[in-house]
PDB file of N, H, CA, C and O in Angstrom:
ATOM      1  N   UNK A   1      25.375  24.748  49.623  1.00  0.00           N
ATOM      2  CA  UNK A   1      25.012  24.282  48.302  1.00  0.00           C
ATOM      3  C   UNK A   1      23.679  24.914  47.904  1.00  0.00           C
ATOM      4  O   UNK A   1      22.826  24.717  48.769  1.00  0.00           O
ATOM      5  N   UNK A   2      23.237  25.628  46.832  1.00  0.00           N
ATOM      6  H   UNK A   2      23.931  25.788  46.129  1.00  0.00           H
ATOM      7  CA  UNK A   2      22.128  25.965  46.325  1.00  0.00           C
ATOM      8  C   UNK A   2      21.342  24.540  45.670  1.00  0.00           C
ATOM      9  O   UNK A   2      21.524  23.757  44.737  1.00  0.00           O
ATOM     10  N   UNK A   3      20.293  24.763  46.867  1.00  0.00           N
ATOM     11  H   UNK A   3      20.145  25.399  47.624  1.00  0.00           H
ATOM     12  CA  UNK A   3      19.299  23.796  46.393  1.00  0.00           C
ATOM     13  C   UNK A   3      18.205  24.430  46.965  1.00  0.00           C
ATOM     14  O   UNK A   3      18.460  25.364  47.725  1.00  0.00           O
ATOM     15  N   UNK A   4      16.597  24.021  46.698  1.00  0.00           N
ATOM     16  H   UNK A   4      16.389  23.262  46.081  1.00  0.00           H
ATOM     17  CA  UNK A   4      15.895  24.668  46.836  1.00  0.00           C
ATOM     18  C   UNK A   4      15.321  23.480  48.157  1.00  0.00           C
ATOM     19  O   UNK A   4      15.630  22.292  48.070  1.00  0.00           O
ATOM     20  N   UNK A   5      14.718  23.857  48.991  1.00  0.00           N
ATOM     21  H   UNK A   5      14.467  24.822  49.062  1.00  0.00           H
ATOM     22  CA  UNK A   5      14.622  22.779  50.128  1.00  0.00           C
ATOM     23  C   UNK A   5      12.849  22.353  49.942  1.00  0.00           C
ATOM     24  O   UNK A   5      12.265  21.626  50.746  1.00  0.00           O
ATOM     25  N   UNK A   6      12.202  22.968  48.739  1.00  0.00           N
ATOM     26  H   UNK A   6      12.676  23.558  48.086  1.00  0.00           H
ATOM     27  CA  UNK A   6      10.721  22.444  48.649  1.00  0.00           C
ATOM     28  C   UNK A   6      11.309  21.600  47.660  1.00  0.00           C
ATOM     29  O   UNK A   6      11.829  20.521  47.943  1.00  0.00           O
ATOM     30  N   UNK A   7      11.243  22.051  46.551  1.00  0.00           N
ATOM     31  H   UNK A   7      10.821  22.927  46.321  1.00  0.00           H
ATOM     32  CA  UNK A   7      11.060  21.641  44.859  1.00  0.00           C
ATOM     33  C   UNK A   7      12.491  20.560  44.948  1.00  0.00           C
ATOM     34  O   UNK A   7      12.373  19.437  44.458  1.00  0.00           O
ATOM     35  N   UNK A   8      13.572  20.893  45.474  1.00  0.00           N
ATOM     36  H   UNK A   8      13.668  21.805  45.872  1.00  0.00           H
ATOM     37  CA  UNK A   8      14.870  20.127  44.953  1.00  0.00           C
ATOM     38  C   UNK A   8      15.718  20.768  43.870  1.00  0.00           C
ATOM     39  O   UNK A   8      16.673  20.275  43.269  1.00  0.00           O
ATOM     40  N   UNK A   9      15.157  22.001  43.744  1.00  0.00           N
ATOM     41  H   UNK A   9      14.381  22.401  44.232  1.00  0.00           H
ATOM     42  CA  UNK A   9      15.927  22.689  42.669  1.00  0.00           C
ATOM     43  C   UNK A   9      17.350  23.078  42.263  1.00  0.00           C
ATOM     44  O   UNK A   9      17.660  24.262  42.399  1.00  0.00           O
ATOM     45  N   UNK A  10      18.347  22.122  41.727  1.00  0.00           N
ATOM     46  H   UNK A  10      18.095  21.160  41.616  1.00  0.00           H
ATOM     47  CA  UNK A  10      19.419  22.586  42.115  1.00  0.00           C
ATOM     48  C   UNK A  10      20.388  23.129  40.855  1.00  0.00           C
ATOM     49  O   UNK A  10      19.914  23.872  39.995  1.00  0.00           O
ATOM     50  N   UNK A  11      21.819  22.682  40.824  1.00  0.00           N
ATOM     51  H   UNK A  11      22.204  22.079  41.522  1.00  0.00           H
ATOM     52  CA  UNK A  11      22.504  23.924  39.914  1.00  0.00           C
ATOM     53  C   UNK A  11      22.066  22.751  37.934  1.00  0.00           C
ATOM     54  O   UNK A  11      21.805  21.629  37.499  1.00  0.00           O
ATOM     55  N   UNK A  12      22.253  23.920  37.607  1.00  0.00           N
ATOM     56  H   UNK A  12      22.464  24.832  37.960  1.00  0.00           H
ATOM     57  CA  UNK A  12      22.424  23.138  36.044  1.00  0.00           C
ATOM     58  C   UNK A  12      23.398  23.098  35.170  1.00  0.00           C
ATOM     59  O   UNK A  12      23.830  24.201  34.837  1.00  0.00           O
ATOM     60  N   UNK A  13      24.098  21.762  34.479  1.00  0.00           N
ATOM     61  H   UNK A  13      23.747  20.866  34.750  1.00  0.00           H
ATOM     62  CA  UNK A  13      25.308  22.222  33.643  1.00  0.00           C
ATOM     63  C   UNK A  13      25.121  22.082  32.486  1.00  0.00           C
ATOM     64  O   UNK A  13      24.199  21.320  32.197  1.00  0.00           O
ATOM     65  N   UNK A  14      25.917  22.760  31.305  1.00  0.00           N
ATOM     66  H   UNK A  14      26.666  23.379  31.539  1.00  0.00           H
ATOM     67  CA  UNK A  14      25.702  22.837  30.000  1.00  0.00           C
ATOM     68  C   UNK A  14      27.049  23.570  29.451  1.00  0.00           C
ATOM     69  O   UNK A  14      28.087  23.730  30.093  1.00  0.00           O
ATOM     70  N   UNK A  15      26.807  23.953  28.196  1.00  0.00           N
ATOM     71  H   UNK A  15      25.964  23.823  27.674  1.00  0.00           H
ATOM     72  CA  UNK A  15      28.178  24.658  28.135  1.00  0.00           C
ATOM     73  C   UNK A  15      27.906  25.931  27.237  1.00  0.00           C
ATOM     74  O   UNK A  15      27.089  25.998  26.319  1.00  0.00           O
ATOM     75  N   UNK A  16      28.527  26.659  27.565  1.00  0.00           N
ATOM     76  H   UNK A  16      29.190  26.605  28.311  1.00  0.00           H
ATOM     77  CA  UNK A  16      28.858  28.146  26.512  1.00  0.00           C
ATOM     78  C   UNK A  16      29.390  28.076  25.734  1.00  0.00           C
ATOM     79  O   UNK A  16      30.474  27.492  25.754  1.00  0.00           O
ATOM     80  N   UNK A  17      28.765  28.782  24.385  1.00  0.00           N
ATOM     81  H   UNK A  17      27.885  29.257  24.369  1.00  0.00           H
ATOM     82  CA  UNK A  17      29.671  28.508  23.432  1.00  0.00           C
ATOM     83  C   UNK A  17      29.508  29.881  22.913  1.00  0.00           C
ATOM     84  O   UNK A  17      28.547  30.647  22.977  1.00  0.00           O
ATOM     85  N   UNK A  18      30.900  30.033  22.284  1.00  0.00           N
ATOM     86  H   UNK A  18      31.681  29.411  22.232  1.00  0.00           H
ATOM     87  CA  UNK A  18      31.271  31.718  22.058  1.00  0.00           C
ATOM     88  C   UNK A  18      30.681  31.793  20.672  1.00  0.00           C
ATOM     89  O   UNK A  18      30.179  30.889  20.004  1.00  0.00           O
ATOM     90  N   UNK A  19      30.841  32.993  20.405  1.00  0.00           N
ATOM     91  H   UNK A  19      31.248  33.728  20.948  1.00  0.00           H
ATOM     92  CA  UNK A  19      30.647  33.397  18.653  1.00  0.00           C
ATOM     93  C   UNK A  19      31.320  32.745  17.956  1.00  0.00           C
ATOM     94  O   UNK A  19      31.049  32.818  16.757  1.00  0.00           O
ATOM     95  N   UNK A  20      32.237  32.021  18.286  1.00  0.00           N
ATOM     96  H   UNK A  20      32.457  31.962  19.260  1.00  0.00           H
ATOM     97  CA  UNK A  20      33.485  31.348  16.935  1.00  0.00           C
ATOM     98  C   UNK A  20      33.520  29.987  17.280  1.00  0.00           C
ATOM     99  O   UNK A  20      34.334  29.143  16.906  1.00  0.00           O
ATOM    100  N   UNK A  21      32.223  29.809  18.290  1.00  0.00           N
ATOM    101  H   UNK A  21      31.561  30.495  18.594  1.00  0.00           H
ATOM    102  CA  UNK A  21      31.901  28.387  18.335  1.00  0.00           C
ATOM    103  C   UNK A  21      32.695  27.158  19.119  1.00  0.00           C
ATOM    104  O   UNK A  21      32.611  25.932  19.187  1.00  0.00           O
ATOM    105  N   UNK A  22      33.550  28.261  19.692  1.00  0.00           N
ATOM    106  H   UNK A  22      33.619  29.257  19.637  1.00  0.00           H
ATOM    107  CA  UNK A  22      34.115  27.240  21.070  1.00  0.00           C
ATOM    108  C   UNK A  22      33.460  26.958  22.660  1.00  0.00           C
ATOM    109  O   UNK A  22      32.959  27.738  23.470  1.00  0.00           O
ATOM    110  N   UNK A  23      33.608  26.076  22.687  1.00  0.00           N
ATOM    111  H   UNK A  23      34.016  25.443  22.029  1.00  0.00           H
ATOM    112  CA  UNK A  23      32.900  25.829  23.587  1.00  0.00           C
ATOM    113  C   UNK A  23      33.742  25.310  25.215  1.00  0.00           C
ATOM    114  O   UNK A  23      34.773  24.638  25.257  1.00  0.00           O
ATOM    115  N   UNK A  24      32.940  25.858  26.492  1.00  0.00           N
ATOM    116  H   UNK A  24      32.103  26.404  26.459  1.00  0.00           H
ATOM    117  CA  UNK A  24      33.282  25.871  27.781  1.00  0.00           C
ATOM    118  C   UNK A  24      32.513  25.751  28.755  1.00  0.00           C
ATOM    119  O   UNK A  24      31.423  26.317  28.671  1.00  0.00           O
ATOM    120  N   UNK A  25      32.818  25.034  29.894  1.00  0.00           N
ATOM    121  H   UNK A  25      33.703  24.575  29.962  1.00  0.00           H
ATOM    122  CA  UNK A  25      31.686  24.852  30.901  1.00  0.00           C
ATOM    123  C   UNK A  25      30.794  25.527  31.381  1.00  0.00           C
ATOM    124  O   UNK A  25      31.303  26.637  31.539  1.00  0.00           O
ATOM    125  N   UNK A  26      29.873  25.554  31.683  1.00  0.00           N
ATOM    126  H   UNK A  26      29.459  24.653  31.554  1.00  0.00           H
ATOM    127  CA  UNK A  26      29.092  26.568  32.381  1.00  0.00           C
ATOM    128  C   UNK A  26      27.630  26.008  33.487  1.00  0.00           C
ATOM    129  O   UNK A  26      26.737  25.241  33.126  1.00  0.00           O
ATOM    130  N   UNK A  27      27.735  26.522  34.561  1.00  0.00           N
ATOM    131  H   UNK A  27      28.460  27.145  34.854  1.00  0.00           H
ATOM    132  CA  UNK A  27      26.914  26.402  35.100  1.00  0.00           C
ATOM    133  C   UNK A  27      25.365  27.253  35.490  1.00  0.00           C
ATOM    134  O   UNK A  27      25.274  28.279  34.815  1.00  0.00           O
ATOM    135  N   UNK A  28      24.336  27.060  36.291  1.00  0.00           N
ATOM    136  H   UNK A  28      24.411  26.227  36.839  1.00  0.00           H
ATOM    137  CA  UNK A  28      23.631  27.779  35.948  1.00  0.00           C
ATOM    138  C   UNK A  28      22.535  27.715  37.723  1.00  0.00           C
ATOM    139  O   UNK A  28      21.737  26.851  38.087  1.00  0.00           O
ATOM    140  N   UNK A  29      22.938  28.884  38.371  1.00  0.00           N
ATOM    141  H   UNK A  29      23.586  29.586  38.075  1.00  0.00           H
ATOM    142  CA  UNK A  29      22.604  28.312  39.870  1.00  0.00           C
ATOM    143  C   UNK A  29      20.734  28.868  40.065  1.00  0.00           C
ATOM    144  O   UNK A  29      20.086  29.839  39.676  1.00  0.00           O
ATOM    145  N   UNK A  30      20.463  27.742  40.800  1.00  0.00           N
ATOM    146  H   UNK A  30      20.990  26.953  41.116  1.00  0.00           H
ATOM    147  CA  UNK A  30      18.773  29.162  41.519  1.00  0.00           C
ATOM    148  C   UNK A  30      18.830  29.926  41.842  1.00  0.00           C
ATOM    149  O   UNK A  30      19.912  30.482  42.033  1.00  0.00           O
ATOM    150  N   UNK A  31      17.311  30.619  42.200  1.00  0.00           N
ATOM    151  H   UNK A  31      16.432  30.168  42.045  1.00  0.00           H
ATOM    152  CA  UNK A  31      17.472  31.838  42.654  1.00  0.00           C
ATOM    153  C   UNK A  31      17.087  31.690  44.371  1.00  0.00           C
ATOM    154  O   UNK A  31      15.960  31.905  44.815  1.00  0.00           O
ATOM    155  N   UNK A  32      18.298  31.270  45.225  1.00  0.00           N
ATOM    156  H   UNK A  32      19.215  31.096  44.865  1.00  0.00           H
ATOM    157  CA  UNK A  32      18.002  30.774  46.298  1.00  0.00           C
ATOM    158  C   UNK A  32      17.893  31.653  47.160  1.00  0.00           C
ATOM    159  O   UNK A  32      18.785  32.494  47.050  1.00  0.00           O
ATOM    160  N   UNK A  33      16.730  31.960  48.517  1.00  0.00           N
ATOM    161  H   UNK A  33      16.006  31.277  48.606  1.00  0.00           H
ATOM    162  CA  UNK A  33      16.628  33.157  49.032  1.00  0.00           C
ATOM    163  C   UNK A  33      16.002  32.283  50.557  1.00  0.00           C
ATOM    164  O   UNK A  33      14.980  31.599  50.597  1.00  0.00           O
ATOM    165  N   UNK A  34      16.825  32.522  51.557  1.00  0.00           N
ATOM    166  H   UNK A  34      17.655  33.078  51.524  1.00  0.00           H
ATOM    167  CA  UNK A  34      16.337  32.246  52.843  1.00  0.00           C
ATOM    168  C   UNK A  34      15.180  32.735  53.400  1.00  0.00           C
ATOM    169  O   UNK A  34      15.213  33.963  53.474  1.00  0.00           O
ATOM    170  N   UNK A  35      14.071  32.192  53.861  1.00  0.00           N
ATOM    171  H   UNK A  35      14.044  31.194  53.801  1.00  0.00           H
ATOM    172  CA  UNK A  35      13.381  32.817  54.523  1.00  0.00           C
ATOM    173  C   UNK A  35      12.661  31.867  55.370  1.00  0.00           C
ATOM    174  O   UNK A  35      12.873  30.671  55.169  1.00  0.00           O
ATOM    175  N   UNK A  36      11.664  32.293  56.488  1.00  0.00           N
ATOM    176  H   UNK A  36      11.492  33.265  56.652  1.00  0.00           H
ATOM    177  CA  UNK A  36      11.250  31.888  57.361  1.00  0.00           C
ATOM    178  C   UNK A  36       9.446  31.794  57.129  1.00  0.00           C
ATOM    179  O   UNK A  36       8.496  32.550  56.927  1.00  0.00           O
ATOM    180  N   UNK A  37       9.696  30.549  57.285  1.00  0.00           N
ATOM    181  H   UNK A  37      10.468  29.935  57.449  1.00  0.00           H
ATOM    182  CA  UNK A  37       8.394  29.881  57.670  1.00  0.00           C
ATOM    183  C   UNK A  37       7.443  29.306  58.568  1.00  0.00           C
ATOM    184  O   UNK A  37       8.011  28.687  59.467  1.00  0.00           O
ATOM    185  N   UNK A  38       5.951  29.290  58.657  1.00  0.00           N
ATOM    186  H   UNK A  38       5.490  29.794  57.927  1.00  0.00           H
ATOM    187  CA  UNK A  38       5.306  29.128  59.488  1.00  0.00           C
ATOM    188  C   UNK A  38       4.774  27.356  59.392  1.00  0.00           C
ATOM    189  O   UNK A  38       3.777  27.098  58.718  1.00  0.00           O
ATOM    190  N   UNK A  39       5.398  26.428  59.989  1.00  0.00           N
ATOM    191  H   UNK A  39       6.208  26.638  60.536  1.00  0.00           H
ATOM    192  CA  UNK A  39       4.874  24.934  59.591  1.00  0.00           C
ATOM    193  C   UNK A  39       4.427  24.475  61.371  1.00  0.00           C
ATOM    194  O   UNK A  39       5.089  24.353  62.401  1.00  0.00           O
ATOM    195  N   UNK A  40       2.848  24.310  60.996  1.00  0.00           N
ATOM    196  H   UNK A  40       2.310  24.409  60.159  1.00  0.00           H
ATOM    197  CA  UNK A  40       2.546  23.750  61.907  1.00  0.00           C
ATOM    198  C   UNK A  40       2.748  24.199  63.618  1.00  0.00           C
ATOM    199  O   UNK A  40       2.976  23.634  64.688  1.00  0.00           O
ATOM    200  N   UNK A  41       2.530  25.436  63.155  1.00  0.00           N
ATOM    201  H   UNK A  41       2.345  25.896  62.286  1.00  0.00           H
ATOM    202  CA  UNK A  41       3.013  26.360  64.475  1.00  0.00           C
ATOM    203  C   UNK A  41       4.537  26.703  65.384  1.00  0.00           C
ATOM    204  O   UNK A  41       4.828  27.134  66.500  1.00  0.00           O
ATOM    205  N   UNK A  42       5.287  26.205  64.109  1.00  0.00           N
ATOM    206  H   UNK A  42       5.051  25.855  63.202  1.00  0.00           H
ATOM    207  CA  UNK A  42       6.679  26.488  64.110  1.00  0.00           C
ATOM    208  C   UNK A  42       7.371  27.128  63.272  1.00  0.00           C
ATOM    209  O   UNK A  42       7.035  27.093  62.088  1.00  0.00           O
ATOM    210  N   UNK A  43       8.334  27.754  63.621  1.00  0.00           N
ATOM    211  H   UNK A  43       8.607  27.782  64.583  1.00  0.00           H
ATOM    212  CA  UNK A  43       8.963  28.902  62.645  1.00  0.00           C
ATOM    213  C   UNK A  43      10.282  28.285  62.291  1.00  0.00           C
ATOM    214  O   UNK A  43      11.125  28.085  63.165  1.00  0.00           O
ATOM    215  N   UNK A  44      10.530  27.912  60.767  1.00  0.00           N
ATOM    216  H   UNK A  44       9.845  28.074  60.057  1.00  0.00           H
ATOM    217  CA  UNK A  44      11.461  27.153  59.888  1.00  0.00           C
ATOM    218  C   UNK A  44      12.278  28.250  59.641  1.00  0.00           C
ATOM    219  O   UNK A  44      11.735  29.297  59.994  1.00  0.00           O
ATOM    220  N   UNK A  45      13.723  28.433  59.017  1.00  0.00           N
ATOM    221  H   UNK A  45      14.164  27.582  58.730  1.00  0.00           H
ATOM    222  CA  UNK A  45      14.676  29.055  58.320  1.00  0.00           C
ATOM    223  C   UNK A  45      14.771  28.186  57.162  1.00  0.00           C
ATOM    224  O   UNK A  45      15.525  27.231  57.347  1.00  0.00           O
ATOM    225  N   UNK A  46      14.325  28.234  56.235  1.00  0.00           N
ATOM    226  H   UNK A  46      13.712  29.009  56.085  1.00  0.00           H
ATOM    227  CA  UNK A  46      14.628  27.061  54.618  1.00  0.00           C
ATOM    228  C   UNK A  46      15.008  28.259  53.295  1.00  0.00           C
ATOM    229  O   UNK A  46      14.691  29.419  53.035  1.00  0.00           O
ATOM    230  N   UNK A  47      15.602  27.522  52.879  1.00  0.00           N
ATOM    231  H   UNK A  47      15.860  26.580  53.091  1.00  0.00           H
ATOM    232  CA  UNK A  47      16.244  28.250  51.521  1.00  0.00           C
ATOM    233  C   UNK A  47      15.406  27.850  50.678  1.00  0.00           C
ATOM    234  O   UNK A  47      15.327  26.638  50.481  1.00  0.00           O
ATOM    235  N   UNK A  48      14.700  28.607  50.078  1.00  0.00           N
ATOM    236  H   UNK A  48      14.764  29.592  50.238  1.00  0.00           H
ATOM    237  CA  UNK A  48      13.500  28.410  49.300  1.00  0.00           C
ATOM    238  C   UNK A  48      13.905  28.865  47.744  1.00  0.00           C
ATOM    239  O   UNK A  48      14.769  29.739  47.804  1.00  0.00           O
ATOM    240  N   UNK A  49      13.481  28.481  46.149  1.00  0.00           N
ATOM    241  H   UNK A  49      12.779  27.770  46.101  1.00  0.00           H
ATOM    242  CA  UNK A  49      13.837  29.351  44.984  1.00  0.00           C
ATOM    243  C   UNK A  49      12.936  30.147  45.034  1.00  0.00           C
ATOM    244  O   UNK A  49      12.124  30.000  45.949  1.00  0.00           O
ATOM    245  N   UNK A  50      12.732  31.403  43.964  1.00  0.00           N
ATOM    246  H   UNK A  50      13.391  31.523  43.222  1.00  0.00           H
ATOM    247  CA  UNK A  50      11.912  32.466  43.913  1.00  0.00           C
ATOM    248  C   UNK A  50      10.789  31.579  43.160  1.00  0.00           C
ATOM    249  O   UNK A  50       9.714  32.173  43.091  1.00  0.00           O
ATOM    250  N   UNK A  51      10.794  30.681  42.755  1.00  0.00           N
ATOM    251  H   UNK A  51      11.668  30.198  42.810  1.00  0.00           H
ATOM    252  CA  UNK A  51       9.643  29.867  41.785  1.00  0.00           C
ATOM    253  C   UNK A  51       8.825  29.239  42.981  1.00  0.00           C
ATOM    254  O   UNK A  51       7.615  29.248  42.757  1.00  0.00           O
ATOM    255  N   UNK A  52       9.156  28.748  44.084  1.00  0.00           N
ATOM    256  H   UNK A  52      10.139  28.741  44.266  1.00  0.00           H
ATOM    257  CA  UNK A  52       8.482  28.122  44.734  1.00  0.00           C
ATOM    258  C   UNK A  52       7.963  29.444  45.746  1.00  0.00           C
ATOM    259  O   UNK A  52       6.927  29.319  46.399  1.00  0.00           O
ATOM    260  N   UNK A  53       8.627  30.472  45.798  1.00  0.00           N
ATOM    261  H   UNK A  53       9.468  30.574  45.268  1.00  0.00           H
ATOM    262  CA  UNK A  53       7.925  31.597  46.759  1.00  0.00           C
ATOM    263  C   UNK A  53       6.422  32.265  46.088  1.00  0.00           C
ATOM    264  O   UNK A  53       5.335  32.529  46.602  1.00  0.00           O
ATOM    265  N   UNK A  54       6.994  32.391  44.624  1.00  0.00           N
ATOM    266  H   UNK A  54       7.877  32.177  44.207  1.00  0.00           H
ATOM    267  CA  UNK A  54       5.608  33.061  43.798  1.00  0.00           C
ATOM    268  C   UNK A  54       4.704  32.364  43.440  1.00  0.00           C
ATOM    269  O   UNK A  54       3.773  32.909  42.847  1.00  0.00           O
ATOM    270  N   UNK A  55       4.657  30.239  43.794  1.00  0.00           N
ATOM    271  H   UNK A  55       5.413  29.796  44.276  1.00  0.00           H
ATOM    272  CA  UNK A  55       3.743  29.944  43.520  1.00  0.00           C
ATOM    273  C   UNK A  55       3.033  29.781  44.458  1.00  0.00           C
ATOM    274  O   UNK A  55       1.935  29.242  44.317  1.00  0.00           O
ATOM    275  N   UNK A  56       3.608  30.326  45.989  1.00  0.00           N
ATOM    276  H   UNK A  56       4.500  30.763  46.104  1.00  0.00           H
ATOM    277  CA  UNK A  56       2.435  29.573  46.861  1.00  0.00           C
ATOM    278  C   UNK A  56       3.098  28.309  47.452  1.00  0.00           C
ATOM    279  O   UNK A  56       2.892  28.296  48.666  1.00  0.00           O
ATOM    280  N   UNK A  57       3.407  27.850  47.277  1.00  0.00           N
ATOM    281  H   UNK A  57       3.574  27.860  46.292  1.00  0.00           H
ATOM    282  CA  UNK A  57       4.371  26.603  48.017  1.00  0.00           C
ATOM    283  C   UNK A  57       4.657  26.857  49.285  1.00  0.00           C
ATOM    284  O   UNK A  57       4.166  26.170  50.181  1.00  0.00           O
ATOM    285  N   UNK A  58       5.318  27.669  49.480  1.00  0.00           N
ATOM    286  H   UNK A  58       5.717  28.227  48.753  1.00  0.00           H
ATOM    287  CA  UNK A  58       5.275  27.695  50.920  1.00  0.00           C
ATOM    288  C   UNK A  58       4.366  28.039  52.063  1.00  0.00           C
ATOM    289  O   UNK A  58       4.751  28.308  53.201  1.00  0.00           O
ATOM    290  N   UNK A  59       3.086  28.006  51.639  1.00  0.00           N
ATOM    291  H   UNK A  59       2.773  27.788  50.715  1.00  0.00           H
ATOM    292  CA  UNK A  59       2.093  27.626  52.407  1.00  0.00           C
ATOM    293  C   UNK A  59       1.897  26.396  52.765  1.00  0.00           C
ATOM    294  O   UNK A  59       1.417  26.299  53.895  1.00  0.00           O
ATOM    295  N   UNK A  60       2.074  25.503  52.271  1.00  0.00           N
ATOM    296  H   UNK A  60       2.464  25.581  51.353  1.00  0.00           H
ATOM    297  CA  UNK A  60       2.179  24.174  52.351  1.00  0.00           C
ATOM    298  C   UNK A  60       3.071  23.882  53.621  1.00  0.00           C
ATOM    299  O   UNK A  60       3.333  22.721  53.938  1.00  0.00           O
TER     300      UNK A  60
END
């Protein structure tokens, strides 16, 4: 499941609607990217979004 494992960031729904104004589901996922972290002198694997990588968060 795309979720972000700091923030909680997960998918979004809404709907598309065409040029002639019909409308259809649509979803809208993060930008979820595995990587490895240093917590407390241990090395994590967490699926992190790109929003929480560029702010610094995962220093925390």
């Amino acid at each position: 499941m795309a979720k972000c494992e700091i923030c909680g960031k997960r998918r979004l729904f809404g709907n598309q609607i065409s040029h002639s104004h019909r409308v259809s589901n649509k979803s809208w996922k993060p930008n979820i990217k595995k990587i490895r972290l240093t917590i407390n002198g241990e090395t994590k694997r967490m699926a992190v979004c790109t929003s929480c990588i560029r702010s610094n968060k995962k220093s925390v």
